[in-house]
C-alpha positions as CSV (number, residue, x, y, z in Angstrom):
1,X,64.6,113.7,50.8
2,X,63.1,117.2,50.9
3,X,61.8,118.8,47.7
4,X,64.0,121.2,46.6
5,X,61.4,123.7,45.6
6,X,61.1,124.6,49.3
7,X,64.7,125.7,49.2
8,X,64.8,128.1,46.5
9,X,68.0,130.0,48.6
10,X,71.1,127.9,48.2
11,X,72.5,129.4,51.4
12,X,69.4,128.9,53.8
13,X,69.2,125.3,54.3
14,X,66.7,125.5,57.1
15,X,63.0,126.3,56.7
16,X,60.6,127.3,59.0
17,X,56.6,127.3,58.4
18,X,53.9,128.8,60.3
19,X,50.7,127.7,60.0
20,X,48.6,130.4,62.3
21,X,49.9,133.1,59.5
22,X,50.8,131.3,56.6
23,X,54.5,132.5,56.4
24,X,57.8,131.1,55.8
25,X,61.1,132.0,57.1
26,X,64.5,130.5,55.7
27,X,67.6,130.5,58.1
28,X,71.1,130.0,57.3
29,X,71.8,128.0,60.3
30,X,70.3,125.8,63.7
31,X,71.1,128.9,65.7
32,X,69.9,131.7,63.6
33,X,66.3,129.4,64.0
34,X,66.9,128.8,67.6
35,X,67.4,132.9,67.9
36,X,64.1,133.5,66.0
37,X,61.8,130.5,68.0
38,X,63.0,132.1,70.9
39,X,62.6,136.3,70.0
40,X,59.0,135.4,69.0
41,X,58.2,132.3,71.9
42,X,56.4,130.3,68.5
43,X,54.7,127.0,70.1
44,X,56.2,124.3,68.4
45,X,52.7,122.7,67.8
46,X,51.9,125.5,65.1
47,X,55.2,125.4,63.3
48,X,57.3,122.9,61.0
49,X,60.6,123.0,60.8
50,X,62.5,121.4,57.6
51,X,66.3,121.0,56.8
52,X,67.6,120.6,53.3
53,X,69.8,118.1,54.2
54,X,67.0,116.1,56.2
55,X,68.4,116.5,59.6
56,X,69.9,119.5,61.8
57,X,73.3,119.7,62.1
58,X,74.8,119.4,65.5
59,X,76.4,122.4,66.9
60,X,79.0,122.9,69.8
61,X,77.6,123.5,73.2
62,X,79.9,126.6,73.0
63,X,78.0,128.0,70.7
64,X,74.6,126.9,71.9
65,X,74.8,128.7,75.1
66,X,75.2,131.7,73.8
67,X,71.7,131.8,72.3
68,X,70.5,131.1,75.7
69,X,68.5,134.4,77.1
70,X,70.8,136.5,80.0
71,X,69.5,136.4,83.0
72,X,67.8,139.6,84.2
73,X,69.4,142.0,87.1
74,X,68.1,141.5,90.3
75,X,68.2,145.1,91.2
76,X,65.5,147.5,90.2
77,X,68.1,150.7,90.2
78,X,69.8,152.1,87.7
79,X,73.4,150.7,87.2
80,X,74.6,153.6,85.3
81,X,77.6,156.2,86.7
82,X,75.7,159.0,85.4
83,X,75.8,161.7,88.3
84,X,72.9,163.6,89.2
85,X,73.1,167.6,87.4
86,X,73.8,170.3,89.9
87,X,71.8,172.4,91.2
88,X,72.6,175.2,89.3
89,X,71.3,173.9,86.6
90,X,67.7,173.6,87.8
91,X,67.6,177.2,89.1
92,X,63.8,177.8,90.6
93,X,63.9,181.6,89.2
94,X,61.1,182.6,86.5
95,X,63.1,182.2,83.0
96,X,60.6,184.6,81.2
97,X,61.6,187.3,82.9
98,X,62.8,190.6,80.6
99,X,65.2,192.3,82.8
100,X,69.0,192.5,82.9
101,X,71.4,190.6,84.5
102,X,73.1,192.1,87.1
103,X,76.8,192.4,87.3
């Protein structure tokens, strides 16, 4: 069993320690960790992981693959429906003029 001094949160169970930097992170479940290992790519040579309980919990494969990084677009466009503005609005006239308009 894990001391419980490392837990000092009742509703983190999970505990994450990095050597390189000295810091610890608490998480409140596998996937919030899996989330944070995978934000920051840690190497899991300079980390240790400890559970409360002593083991992880199993979760569903549902829920696993969503914490699975997208896929990017293949396209390098924009896929926005944003039109282009009209040309009107990008007049090539001098703005600092000082006359009047004409009507």
């Amino acid at each position: 069993m894990i001391e419980t001094s490392l837990f000092p949160y009742e509703n983190f169970p999970v505990r994450l320690h990095q050597k390189e930097e000295n810091r610890v992170c608490w998480f409140k479940d596998e996937i919030d960790l899996q989330k944070y290992l995978n934000r920051y790519k840690l190497d899991k040579r300079t980390i240790k992981i400890d559970y409360r309980d002593g083991e992880p919990t199993d979760t569903s494969k549902k829920r696993k693959r969503s914490v699975e990084q997208k896929p990017k677009p293949k396209s390098d466009g924009s896929s926005s429906t944003v039109r282009k503005r009209k040309s009107s609005v990008d007049t090539p006239r001098n703005t600092a003029r000082n006359s009047k308009r004409k009507k």
